[in-house]
C-alpha positions as CSV (number, residue, x, y, z in Angstrom):
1,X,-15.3,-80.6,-21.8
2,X,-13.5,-83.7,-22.4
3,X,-12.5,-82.6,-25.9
4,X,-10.9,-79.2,-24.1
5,X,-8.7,-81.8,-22.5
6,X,-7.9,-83.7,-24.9
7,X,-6.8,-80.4,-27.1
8,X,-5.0,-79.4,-24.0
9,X,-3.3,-82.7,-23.7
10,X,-3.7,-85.1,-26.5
11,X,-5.6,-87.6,-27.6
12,X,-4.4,-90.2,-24.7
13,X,-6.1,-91.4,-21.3
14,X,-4.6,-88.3,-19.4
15,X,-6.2,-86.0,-22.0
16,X,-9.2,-87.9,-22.4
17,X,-9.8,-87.9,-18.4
18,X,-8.3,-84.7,-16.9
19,X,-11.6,-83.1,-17.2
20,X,-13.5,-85.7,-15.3
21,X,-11.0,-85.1,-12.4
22,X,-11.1,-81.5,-12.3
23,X,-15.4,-81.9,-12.3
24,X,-15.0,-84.8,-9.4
25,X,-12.7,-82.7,-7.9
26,X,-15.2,-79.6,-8.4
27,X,-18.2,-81.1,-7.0
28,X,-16.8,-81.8,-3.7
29,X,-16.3,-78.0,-3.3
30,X,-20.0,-77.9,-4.4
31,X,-20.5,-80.6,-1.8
32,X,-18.8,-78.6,1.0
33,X,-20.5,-75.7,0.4
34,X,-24.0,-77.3,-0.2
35,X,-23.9,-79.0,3.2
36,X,-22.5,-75.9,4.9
37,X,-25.4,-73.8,4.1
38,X,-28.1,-76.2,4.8
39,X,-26.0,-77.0,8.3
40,X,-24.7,-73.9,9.1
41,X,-21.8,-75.6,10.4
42,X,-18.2,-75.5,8.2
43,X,-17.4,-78.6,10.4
44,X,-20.1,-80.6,8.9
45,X,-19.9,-79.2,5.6
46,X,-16.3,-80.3,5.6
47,X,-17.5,-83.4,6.6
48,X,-19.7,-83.8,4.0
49,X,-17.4,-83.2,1.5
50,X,-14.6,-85.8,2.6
51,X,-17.8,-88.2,3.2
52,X,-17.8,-87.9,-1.2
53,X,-14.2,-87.9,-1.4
54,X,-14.0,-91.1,0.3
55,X,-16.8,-93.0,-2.1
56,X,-15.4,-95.5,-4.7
57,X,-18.2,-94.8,-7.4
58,X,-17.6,-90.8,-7.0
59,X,-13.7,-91.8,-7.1
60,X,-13.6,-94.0,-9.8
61,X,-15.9,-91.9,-12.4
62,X,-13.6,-89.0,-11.7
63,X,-10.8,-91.5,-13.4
64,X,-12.7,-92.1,-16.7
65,X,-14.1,-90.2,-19.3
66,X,-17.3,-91.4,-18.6
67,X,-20.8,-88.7,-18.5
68,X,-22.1,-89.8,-15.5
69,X,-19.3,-87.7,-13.2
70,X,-20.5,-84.6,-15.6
71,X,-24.2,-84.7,-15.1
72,X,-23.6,-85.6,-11.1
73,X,-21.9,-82.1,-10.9
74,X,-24.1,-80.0,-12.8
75,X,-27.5,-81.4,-11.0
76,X,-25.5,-80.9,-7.7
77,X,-24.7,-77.2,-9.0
78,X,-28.1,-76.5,-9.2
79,X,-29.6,-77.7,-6.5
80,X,-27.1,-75.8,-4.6
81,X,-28.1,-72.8,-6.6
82,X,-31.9,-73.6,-5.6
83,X,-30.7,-73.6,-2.2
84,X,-29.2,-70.4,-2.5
85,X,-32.4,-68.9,-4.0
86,X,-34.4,-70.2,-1.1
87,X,-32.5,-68.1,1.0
88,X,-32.3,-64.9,-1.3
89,X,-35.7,-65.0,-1.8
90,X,-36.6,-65.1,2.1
91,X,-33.8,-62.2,2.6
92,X,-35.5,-60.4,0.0
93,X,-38.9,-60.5,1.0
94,X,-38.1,-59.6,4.5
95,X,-36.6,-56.6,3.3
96,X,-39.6,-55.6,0.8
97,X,-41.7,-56.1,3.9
98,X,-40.0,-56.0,6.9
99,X,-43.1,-55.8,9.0
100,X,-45.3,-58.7,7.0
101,X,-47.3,-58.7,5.0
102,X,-51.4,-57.8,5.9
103,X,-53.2,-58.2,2.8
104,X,-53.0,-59.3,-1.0
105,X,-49.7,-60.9,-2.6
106,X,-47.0,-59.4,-0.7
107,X,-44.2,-57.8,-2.5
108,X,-43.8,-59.0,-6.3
109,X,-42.7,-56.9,-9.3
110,X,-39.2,-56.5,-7.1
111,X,-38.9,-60.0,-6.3
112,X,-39.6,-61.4,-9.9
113,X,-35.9,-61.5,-10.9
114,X,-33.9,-64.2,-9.0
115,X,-30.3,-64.5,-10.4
116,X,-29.8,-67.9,-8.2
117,X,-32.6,-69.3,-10.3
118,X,-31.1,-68.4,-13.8
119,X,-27.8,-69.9,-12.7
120,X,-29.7,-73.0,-11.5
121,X,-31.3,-73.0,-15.1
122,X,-28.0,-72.8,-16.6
123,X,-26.7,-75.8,-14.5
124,X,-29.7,-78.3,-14.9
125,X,-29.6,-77.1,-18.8
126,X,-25.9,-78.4,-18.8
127,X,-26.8,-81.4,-16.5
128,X,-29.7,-82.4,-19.4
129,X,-27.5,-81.5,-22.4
130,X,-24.9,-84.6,-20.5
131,X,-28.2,-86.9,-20.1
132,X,-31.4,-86.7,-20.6
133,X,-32.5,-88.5,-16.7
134,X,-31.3,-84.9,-15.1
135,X,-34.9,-84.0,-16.3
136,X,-36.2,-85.7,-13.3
137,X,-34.6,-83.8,-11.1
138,X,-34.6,-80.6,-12.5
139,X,-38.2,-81.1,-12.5
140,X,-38.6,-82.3,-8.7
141,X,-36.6,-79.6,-7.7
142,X,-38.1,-76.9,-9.5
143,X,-41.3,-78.1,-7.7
144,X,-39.7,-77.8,-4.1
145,X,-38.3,-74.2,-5.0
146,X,-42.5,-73.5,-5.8
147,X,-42.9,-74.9,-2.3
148,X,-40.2,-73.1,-0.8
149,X,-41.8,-69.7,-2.5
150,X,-44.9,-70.7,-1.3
151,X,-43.7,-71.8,2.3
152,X,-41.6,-67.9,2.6
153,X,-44.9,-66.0,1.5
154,X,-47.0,-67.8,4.6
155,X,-44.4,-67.2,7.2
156,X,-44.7,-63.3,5.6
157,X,-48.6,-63.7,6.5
158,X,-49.7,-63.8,3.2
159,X,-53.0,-65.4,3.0
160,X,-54.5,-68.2,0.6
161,X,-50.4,-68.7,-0.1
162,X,-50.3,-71.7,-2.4
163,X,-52.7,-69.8,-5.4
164,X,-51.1,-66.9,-5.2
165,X,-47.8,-68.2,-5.1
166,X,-48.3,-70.0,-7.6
167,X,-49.3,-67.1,-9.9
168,X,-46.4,-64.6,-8.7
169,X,-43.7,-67.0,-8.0
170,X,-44.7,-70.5,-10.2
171,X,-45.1,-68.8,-13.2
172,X,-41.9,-66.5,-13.3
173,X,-39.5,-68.5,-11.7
174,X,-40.3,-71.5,-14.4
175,X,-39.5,-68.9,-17.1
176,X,-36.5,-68.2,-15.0
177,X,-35.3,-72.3,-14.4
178,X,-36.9,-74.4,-16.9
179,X,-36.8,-71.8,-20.1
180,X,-33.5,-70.9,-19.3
181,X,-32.4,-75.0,-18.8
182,X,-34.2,-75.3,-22.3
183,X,-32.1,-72.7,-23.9
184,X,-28.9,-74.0,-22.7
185,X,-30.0,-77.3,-23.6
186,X,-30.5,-76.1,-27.2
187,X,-27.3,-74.4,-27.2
188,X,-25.4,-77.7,-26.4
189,X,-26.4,-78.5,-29.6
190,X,-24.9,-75.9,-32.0
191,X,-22.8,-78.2,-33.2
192,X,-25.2,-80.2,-34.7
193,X,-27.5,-77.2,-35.6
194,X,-24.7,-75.4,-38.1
195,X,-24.2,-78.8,-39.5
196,X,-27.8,-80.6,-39.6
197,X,-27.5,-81.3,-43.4
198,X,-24.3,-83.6,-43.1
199,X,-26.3,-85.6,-40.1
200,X,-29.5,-85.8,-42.1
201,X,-27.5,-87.3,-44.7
202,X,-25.6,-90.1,-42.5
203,X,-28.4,-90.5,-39.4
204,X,-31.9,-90.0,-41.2
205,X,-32.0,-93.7,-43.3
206,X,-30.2,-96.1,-40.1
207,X,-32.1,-95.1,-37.2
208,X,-35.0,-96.3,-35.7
209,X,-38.0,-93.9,-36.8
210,X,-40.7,-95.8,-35.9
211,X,-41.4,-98.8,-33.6
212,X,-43.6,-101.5,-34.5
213,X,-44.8,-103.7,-31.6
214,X,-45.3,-106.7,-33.8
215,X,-41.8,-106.7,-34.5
216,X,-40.7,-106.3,-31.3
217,X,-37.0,-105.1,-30.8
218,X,-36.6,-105.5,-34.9
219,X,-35.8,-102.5,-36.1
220,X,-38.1,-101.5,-39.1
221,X,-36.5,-98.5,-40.2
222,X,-34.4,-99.3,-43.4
223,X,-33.6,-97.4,-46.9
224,X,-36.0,-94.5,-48.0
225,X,-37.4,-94.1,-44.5
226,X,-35.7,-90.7,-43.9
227,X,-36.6,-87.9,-42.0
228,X,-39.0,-85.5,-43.0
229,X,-36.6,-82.7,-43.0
230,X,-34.1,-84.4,-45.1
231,X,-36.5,-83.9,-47.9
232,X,-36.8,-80.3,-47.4
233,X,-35.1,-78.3,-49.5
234,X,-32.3,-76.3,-47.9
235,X,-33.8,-72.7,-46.1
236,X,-31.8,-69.9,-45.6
237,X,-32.0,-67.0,-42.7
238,X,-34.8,-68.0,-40.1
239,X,-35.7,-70.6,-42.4
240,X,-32.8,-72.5,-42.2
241,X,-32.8,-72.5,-38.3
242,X,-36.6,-73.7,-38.1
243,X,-35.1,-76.5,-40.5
244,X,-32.5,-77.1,-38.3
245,X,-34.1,-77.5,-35.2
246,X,-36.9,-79.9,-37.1
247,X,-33.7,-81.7,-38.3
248,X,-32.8,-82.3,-34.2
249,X,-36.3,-83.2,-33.1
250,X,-36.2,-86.1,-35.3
251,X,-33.1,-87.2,-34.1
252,X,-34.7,-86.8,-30.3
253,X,-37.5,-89.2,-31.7
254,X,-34.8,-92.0,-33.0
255,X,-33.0,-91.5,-29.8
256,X,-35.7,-91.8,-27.7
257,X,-37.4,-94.8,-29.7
258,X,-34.2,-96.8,-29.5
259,X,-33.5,-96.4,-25.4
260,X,-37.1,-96.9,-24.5
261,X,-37.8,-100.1,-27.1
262,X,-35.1,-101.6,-29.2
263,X,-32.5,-102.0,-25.9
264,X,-35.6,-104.2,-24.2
265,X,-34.0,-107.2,-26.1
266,X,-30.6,-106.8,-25.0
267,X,-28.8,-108.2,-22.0
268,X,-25.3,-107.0,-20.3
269,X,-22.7,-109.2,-18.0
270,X,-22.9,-105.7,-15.5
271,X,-26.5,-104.7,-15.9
272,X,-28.1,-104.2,-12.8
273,X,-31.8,-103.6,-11.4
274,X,-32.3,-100.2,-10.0
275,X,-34.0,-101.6,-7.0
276,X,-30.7,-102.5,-5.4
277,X,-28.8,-99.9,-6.6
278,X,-28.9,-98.2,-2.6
279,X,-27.4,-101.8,-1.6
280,X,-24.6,-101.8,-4.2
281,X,-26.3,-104.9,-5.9
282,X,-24.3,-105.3,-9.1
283,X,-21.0,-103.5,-9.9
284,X,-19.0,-102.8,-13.2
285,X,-16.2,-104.3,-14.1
286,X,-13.9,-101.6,-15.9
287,X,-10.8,-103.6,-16.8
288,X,-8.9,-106.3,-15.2
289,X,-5.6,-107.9,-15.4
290,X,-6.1,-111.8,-14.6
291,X,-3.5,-114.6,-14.5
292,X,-0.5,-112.5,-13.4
293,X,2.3,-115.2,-12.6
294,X,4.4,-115.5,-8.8
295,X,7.4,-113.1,-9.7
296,X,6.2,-111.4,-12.9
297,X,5.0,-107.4,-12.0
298,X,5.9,-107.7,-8.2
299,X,3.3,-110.5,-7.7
300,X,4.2,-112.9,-4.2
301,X,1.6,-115.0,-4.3
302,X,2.3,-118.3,-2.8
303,X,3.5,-121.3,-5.4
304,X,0.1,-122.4,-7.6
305,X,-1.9,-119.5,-7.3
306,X,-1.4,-115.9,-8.9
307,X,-2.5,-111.8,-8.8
308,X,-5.2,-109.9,-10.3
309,X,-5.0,-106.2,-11.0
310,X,-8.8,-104.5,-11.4
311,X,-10.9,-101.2,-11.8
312,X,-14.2,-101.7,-10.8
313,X,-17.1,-99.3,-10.4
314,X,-18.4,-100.0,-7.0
315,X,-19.0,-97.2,-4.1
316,X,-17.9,-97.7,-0.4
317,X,-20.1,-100.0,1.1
318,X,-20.1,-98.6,4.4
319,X,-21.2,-95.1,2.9
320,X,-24.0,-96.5,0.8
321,X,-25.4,-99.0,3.8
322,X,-24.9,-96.4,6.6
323,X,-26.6,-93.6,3.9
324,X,-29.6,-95.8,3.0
325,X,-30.3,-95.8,6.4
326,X,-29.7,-91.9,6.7
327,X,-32.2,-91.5,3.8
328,X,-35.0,-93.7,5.8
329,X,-34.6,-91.5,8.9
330,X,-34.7,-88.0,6.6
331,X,-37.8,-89.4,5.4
332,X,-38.6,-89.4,9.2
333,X,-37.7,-86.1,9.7
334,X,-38.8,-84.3,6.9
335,X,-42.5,-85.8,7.4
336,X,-42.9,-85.6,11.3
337,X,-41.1,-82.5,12.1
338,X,-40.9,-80.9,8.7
339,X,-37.4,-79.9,8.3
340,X,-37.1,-78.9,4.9
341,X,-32.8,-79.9,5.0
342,X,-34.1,-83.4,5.0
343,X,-36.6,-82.8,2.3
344,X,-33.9,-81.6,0.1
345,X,-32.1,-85.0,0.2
346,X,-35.2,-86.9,0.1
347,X,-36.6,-85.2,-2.8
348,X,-32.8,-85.7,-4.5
349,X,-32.3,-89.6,-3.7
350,X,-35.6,-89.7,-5.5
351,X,-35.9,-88.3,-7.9
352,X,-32.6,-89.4,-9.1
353,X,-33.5,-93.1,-8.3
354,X,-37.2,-93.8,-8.9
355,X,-37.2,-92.8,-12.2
356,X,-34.7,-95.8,-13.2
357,X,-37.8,-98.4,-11.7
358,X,-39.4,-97.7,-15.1
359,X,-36.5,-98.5,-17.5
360,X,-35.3,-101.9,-15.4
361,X,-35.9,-104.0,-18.8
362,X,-33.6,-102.9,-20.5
363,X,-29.5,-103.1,-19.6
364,X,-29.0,-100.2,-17.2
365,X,-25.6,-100.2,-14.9
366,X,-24.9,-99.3,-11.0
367,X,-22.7,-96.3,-12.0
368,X,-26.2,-94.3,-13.3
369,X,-26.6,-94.1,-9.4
370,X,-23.5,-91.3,-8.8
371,X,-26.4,-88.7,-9.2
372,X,-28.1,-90.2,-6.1
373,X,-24.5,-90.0,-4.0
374,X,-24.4,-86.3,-2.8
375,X,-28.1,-86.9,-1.7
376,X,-26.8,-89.7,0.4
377,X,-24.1,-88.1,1.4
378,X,-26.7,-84.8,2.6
379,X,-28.6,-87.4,4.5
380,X,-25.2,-89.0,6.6
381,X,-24.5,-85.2,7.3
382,X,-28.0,-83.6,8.6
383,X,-28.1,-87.3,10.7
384,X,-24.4,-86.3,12.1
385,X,-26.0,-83.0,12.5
386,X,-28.8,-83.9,14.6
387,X,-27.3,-86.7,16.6
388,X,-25.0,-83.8,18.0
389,X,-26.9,-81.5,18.3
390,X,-27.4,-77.7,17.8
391,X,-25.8,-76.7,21.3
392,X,-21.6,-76.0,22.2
393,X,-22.2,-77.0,25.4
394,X,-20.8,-80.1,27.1
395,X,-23.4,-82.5,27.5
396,X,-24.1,-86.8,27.6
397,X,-26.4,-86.4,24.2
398,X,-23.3,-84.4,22.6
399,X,-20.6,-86.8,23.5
400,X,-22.5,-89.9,22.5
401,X,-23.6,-88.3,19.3
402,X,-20.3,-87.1,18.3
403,X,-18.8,-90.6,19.6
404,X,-21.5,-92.4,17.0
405,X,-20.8,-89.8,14.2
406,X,-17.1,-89.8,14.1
407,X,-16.9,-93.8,14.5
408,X,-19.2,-94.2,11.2
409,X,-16.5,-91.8,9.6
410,X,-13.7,-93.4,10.4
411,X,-15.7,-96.5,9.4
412,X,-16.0,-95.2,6.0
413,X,-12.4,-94.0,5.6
414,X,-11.3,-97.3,6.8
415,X,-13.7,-99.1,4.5
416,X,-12.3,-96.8,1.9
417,X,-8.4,-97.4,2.4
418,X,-9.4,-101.5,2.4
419,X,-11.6,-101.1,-1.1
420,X,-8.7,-98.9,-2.7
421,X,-6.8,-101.4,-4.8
422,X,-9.8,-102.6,-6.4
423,X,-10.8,-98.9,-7.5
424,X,-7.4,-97.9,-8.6
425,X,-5.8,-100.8,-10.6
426,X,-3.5,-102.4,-7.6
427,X,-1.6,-105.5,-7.5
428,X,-3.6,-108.0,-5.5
429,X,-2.6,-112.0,-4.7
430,X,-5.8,-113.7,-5.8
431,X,-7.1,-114.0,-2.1
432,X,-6.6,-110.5,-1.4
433,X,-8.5,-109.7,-4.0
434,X,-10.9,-112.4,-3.0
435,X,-11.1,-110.9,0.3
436,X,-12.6,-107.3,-1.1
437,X,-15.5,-109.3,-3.7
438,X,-17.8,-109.8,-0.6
439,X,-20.4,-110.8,-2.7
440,X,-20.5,-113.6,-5.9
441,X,-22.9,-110.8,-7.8
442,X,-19.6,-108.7,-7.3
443,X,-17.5,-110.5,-9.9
């Protein structure tokens, strides 16, 4: 996708970026109409999708040709697309059996094919072919849609519903999401597939094949030690895709060796613990412009001091604080009155969070943490949702609710406006820019 830009464009930062913007732009549509359905209300779903507009992270990924923007969109596609399936599959199966269901499965051979869960394998085998961590989710989620099968067969009256859902619904609709996502995923790599012998001949002899924990982060990979498949000679037909695909497997195992052992060793100025990720512990630095004298590039700054222009990848403090809290009360919600809208975010923050706790020893960044956003952003929305309240009429609980929702947007939007020079390059006199670094593990 980048490359289609940069053919479009040129090889220059507008070509290089253009398809980042259009995707950040994209996945607040997906945003809007995620939160809508799960809501029910195009207020909130609106609101939901300014709420992502107005996050520095989400804002300042859409600026750079950066993955992390690409994978955020496609996992947000498909959860959306799981959501649509939980609803297709309940419309379905009330008209297959409009009056219940009073024995055995239910209905099944006309409720095998769900299109919303191809197109959700399509978009978390995109969202893996960007990075690898989409597995997580793709594989929490594809558990919740089991549940959400399972949960629509009950309320049908179908009897002994997790077995059997898991036979008639489990079993097909993981064809149906994960071997579809697997496909895709394979197909991502044609590039590499019709050319296998030329990497074989660069890759196979200088990666890291092997890990030896005696030698720690050395690598011990070096001359003949080439990949079985470089040996082979060259197929043809059938052959020569087996070959092929043997070819990328052993690339997968040098990948994978060198992300979960060699990077141990290595430090970063920017590198971050996942732990605080939620409180915006450790930002990136992108570029920055220091030193800028008192009349050179517009700069005012009083006699002896100077300006700073900077990018830095940080998201809106008041969205991330106030969301954090949203995600504590879903987990509320979705375990004492189990509403499945709250589960969904849960489940997302997640599993696009947790996983990180197990690589925190090696150099991993605060902008990984964009896939957790829209989850947050869910969370803020169903809270909005609920402090309102489901009733039009005029009421005390109403007016305070919409009083304490609308002052944490403008909160945000405000917060947003003050953080904006420091997401977007802007001149700043050096205790301007002093008064947006709130915190010494910010610089």
């Amino acid at each position: 996708m980048i490359a289609l830009g940069e053919k479009a464009f040129g090889m220059d930062p507008f070509g290089w970026r253009i398809a980042s913007a259009v995707v950040g732009a994209l996945m607040v549509l997906v945003m809007v109409r995620l939160a809508r359905r799960v809501t029910g209300s195009t207020v909130l779903g609106c609101v939901a999708g300014l709420l992502l507009c107005f996050d520095g992270l989400h804002l300042v990924l859409s600026r750079l040709a950066l993955l992390d923007i690409f994978v955020a969109f496609f996992v947000l596609c498909g959860v959306a697309c799981l959501v649509n399936d939980r609803d297709w599959f309940r419309v379905r199966l009330d008209r297959l059996a409009p009056d219940g269901v009073r024995e055995g499965f239910g209905p099944v051979r006309r409720a095998l094919l769900r299109p919303w869960l191809l197109l959700a394998g399509v978009s978390f085998g995109l969202a893996v072919g960007t990075k690898w961590t989409a597995l997580f989710p793709m594989a929490a989620f594809g558990l919740l849609a089991w549940a959400w099968s399972c949960g629509a067969r009950r309320s049908f009256g179908v009897r002994r519903p997790v077995l059997r859902s898991a036979l008639v619904d489990g079993v097909p609709a993981f064809f149906q999401l994960v071997g579809v996502a697997l496909l895709v995923y394979v197909a991502t790599w044609t590039g590499w597939l019709v050319n296998a012998h030329h990497y074989e001949d660069h890759l196979s002899s200088t990666q890291y094949t092997r890990y030896d924990h005696q030698e720690g982060c050395k690598a011990v990979s070096a001359g003949d030690d080439r990949w079985p498949s470089a040996a082979e000679p060259d197929a043809a037909g059938v052959g020569e895709v087996v070959q092929s695909l043997h070819s990328l497997w052993n690339y997968h195992q040098d990948v994978y060796a060198f992300h979960a052992h060699f990077l141990n060793c290595s430090d970063h100025t920017y590198q971050s613990r996942p732990s605080g990720w939620l409180l915006l512990n450790r930002p990136v630095g992108v570029e920055a412009e220091v030193d800028i004298k008192p009349g050179t590039q517009g700069c005012d700054a009083p006699r002896g001091s100077d300006c700073i222009r900077q990018v830095i990848l940080l998201g809106t403090p008041a969205l991330w604080w106030g969301g954090t809290l949203a995600l504590v009360f879903a987990v509320v919600m979705w375990v004492g009155r189990r509403d499945w809208r709250y589960g969904l975010a849960v489940v997302g923050a997640a599993s696009t969070w947790l996983p990180w706790l197990m690589y925190d020893d090696r150099p991993i960044f605060l902008f990984y943490a964009v896939l957790v956003l829209p989850f947050l952003v869910l969370a803020l929305t169903l809270t909005m949702g609920t402090l309102i309240g489901s009733s039009s009429a005029p009421s005390n609980r109403r007016t305070v609710g919409v009083v304490v929702s609308g002052s944490f947007f403008v909160l945000v939007l405000l917060n947003f406006a003050w953080f904006w020079p420091i997401w977007t390059d802007g001149l700043l006199t050096h205790s301007e820019w002093l008064d947006r670094i709130w915190f010494d593990r910010w610089i």
